[in-house]
N, C-alpha and C positions, 0 to 999 in steps of 0.2 A: 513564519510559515505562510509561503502565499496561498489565497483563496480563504483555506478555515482560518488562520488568525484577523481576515477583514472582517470577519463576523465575528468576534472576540474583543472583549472590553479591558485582556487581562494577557500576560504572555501563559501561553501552557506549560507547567511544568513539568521537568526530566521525569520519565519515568510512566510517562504516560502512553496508553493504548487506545487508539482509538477504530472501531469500526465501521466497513463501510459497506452499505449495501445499493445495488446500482441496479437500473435498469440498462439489457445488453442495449447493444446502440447508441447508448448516451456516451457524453462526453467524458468519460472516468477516465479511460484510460492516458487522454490527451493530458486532463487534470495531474493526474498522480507524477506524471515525467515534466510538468509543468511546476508542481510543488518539488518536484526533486533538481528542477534547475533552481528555483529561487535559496531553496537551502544552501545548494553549494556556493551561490553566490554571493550568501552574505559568510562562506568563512567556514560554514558545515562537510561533512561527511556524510555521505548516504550509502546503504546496502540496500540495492533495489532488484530485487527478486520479479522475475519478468517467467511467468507459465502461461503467455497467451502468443509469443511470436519471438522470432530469436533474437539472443542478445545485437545479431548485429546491424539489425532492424530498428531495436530503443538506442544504440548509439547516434544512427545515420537522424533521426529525431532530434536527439540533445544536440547533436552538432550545427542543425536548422536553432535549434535555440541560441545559438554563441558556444557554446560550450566546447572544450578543448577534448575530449575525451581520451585522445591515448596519454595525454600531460595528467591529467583528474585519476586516470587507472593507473599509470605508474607513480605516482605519488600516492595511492592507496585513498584518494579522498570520494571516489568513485568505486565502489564493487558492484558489476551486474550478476548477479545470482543466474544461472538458465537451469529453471526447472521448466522447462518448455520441450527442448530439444531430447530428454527423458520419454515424456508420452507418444512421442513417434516411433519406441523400439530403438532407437539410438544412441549412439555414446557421445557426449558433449567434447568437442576440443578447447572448454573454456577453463580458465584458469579456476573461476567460482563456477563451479556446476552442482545438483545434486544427482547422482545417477538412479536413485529411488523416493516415489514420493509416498512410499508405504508407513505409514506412520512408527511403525518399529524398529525403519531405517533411520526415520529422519531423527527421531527420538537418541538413539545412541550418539549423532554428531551435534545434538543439540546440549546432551550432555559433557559432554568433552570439552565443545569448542565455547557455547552458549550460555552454559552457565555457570560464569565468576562474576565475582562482586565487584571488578574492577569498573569505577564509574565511569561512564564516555556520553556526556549530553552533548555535546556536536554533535552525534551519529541519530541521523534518523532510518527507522529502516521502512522500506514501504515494498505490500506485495499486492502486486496489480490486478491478481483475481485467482484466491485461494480455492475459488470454489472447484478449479480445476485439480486438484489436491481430493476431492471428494469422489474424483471419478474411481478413486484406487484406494479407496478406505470405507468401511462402514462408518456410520455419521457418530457414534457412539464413542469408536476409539480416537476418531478424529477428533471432538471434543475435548477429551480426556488430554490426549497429546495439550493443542492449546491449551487446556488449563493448569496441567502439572507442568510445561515445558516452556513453551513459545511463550505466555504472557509474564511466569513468574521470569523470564530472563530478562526480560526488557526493567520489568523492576529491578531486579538486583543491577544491571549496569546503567539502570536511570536516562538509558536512553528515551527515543520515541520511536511510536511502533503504527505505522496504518496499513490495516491490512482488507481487502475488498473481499467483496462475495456475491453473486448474481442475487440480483431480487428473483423469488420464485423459484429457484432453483432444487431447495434442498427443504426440508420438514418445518412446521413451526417448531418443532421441542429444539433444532437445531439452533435455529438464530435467536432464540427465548436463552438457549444457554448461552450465547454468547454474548447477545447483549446487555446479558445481567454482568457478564463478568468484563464487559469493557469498559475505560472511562469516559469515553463518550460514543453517539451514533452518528454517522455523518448520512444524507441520503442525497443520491442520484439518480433523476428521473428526466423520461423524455415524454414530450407531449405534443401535440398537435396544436399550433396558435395562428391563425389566419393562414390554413393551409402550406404549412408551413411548421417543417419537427421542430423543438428549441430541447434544450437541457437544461433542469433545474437540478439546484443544490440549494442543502437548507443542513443545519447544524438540528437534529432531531433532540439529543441531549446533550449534554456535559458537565463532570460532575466538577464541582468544585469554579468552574471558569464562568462569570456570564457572560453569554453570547445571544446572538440574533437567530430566534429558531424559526423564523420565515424563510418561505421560499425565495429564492431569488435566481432571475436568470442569466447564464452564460451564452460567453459568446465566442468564437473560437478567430486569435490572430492569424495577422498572412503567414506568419513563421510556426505557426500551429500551435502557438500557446494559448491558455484558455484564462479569460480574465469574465469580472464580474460585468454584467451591462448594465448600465448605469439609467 
């Protein structure tokens, strides 16, 4: 997994969740389609759920990476989720949509679709900024959801799961609950260094894997992929 397994002494195990919290403006977003080009590259699957711009926006991206996109979606090794296109009042022409991000909605297709025990550790699933999911949910049941739904599914198919959330956004009891129940923190932060914004990433926790919980800075390629600077 590029970026977090550079700071990892150990491969992360199936079944794993990890969360991430960002500062807006920083580089996550570049990150996260940057980790979901290296997965498919080495042979992986991704469901990448995009609630900050439309799906056809994170393809015309992947495709600045090398990536084949209509080859990777018709061969199902690529699914773009657009919970995006939803918050605007509109109805998604995508194949993977969800038309509500009401937790009682998603809650039923999570059930159905989401929760078997059939194992799939090639599939990583990553959602670029759930915190948009908060706009249409009291933080309470939205919790609740994650913890009865969205985390035990990833366990039982042993997949991996990153899923973002704005720094400052949302309560401490919110991200207190969640952090306790993820297996690791990932943090994304932007700062001012000789006049001049940079992005840092640092591995905050992780349970079971040792890793490097220093900060460390990024740097964004001409192709717009984000690598560690060195």
């Amino acid at each position: 997994m590029p970026l977090i397994e550079s700071l990892t002494s150990r491969v992360i195990p199936p079944g794993s969740c990890f969360m991430v919290v960002y500062d807006g403006g920083s580089l996550w977003l570049n990150a996260a389609q940057t980790i979901t080009a290296g997965w498919i590259r080495t042979g992986g699957n991704v469901s990448y759920t995009t609630y900050t711009e439309f799906p056809e926006d994170v393809r015309v991206r992947f495709r600045k990476f090398g990536l084949d996109t209509e080859k990777l979606e018709r061969e199902d090794r690529l699914r773009i989720w657009d919970s995006y296109t939803v918050t605007l009042g509109q109805k998604s022409k995508e194949k993977c949509a969800n038309d509500s991000l009401k937790v009682s909605d998603l809650s039923i297709r999570f059930a159905r679709e989401q929760m078997t025990p059939q194992p799939r550790p090639d599939v990583l699933r990553i959602g670029d900024s759930a915190s948009t999911a908060l706009r249409f949910n009291d933080e309470k049941s939205f919790v609740e959801f994650v913890l009865s739904r969205g985390l035990p599914s990833v366990r039982l198919t042993k997949t991996l799961q990153i899923t973002a959330y704005i720094r400052g956004a949302h309560s401490d009891w919110l991200y207190k609950q969640l952090e306790a129940a993820h297996d690791g923190i990932i943090d994304f932060k932007l700062e001012e260094v000789e006049k001049r914004t940079k992005t840092f990433m640092r591995i905050r926790s992780m349970r079971d894997v040792p890793h490097d919980s220093e900060w460390h800075r990024l740097k964004i390629a001409e192709n717009s992929e984000v690598i560690l600077e060195k």
